[in-house]
C-alpha positions in Angstrom: 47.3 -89.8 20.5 46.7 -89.9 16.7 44.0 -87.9 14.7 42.1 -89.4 11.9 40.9 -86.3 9.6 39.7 -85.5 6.1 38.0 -82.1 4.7 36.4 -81.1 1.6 35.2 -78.2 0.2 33.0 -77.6 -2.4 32.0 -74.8 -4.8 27.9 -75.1 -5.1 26.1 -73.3 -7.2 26.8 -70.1 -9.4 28.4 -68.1 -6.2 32.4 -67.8 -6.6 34.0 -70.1 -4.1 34.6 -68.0 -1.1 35.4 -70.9 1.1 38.9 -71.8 2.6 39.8 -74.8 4.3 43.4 -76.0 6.3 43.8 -79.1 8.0 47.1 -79.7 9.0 49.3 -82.0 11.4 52.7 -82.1 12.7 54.7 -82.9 16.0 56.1 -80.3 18.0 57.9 -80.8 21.1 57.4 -84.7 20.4 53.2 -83.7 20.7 50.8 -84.6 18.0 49.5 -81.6 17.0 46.2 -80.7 14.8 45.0 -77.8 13.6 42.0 -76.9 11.4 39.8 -74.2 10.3 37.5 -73.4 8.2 36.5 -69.8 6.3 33.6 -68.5 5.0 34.1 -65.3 2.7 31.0 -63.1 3.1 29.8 -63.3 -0.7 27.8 -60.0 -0.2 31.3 -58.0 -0.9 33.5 -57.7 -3.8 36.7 -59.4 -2.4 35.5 -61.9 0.4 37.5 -64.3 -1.2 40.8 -62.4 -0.2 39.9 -62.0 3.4 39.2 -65.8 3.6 42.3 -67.0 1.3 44.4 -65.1 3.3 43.4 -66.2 6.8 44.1 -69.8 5.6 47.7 -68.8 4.4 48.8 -67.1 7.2 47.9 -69.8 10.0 49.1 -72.0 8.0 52.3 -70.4 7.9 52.7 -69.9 11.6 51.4 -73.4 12.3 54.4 -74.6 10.3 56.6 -72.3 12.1 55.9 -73.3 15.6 58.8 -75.0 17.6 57.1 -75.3 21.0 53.2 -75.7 22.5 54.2 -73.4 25.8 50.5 -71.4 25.5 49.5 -72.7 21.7 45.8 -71.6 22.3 46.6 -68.2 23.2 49.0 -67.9 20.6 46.3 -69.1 18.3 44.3 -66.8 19.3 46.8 -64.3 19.2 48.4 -64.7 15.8 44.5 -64.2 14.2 44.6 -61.0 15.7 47.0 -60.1 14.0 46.0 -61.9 10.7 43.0 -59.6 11.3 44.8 -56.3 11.4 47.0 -57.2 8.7 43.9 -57.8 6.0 42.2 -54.7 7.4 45.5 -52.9 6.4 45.4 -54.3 3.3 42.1 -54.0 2.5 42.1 -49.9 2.8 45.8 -49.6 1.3 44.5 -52.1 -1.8 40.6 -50.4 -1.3 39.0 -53.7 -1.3 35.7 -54.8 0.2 36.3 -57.8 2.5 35.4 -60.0 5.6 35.4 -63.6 6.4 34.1 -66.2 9.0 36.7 -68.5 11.0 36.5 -71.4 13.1 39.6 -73.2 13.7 40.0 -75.9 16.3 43.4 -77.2 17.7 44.5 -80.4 19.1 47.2 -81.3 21.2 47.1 -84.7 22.9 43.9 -84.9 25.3 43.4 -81.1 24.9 41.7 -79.1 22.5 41.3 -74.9 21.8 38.6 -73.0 19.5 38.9 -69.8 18.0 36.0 -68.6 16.8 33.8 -65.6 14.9 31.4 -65.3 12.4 28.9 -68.2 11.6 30.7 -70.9 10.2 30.7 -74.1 13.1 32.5 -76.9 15.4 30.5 -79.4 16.9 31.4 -82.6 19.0 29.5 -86.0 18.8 30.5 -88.4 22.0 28.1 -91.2 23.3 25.0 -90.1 20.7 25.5 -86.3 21.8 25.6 -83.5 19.3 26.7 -80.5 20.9 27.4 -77.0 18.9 31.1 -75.5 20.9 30.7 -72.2 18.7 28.2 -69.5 19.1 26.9 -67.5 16.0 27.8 -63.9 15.8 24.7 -63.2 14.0 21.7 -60.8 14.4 17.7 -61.9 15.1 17.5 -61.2 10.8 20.4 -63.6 10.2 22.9 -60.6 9.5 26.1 -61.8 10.3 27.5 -59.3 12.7 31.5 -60.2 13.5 33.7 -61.0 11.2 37.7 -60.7 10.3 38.4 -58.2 7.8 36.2 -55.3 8.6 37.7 -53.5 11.9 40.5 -53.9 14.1 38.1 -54.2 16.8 36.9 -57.7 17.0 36.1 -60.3 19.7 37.5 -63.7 19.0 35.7 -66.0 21.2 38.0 -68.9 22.9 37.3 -72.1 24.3 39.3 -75.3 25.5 38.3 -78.5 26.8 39.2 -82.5 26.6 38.8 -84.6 23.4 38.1 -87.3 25.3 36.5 -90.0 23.1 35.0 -86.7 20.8 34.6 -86.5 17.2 34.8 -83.2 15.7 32.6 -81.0 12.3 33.7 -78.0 11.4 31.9 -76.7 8.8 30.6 -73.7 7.2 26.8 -72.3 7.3 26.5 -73.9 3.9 26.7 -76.9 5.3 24.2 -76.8 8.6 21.7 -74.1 7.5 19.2 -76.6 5.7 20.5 -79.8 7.6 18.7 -82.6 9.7 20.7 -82.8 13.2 19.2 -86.1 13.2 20.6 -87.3 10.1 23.8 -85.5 11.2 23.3 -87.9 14.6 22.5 -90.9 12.0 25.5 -90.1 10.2 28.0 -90.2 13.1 27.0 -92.9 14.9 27.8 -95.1 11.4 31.6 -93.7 10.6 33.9 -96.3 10.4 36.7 -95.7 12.5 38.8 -96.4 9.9 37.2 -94.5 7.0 35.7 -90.5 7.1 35.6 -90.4 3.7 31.5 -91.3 3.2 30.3 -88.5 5.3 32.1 -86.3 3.8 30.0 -87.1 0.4 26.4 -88.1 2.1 26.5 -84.8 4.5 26.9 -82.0 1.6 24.7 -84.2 -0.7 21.8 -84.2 1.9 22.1 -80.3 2.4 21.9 -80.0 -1.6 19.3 -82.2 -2.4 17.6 -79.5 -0.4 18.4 -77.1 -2.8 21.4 -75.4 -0.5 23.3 -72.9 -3.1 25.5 -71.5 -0.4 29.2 -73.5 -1.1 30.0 -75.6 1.5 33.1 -76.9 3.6 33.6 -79.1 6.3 36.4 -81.3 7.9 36.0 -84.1 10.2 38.2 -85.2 12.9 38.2 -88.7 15.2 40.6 -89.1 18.2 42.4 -92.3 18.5 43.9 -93.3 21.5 
């Protein structure tokens, strides 16, 4: 099972890039083994760049640590548990003001496991079918309501399925908020299999074109069999 993946992440507008994005592959136990996220500072406080940055770091620290899959999606899971108590420790000793988003999404052969809070996104496209696999933690104004950063108290929500012949987004809400799901359809039906590299430019250039200032991440990943 190989992974074909790219990610970029872009600094739009005047707002201070509060984005963070990891993509990262390696084998453990002799398993191909893929694991991205992406984070989505909350721009409204001081230091959402540190919650966000720091998220990143640490997963991808332990990702690089692992030495066996026994339970990786709990682990996952886990491990930003503990990422989140450790920035909420830091943030009163330091008295900073932060909070960030996180979807990451991990692969392992024919399997795959979501982490998720806030609303940045994952979707899967498979035989012309856009599905959303995260739910929004955010109010009926649009106030984001969970987050990592702000309490030790959080609900991660965690999911797990088949890739099957899937195609993965993950993106942040800079990305979907002003965006066409047909043109997102449009756009995955005509990816090479070879090549992610043009959606990666048309989909954030369709979002700004439509005067998006949010910044805006995303990371795509195929399944090759």
């Amino acid at each position: 099972m190989n992974y074909l993946f790219n990610g970029i992440s872009l600094q739009n507008g005047r707002q201070s890039n509060m984005d963070s994005l990891l993509l990262k592959n390696r084998l453990i136990d002799k398993k191909n083994v893929l694991l991205t996220a992406v984070c989505d500072g909350v721009g409204s406080l001081s230091d959402g760049s540190f919650a966000s940055g720091t998220t990143i770091q640490m997963l991808s620290g332990w990702f690089s640590q692992l030495t066996d899959t026994i339970r990786i999606g709990i682990r996952l899971r886990d491990v930003i548990l503990e990422i989140n108590a450790y920035i909420v420790s830091e943030a009163k000793k330091n008295n900073i003001n932060t909070a960030t988003t996180l979807s990451a999404l991990l692969l392992i052969e024919n399997e795959y496991y979501i982490i998720h809070i806030g609303d940045s996104r994952i979707y899967s496209y498979e035989n012309d079918v856009l599905l959303v696999l995260t739910n929004d933690d955010v109010s009926e104004s649009g106030k984001l309501t969970a987050c990592i950063g702000q309490t030790e108290n959080i609900f991660l929500k965690y999911s797990e399925g088949t890739t099957d012949d899937k195609t993965f987004l993950i993106c942040s809400d800079g990305l979907y908020k002003r965006m066409s799901t047909d043109f997102m359809i449009e756009k995955m039906k005509s990816w090479s299999k070879r090549s992610l590299k043009e959606p990666l430019n048309s989909l954030p250039q369709y979002v700004i074109e439509r005067s998006e200032k949010d910044n805006i991440t995303l990371a795509l990943v195929k399944i090759e069999n």
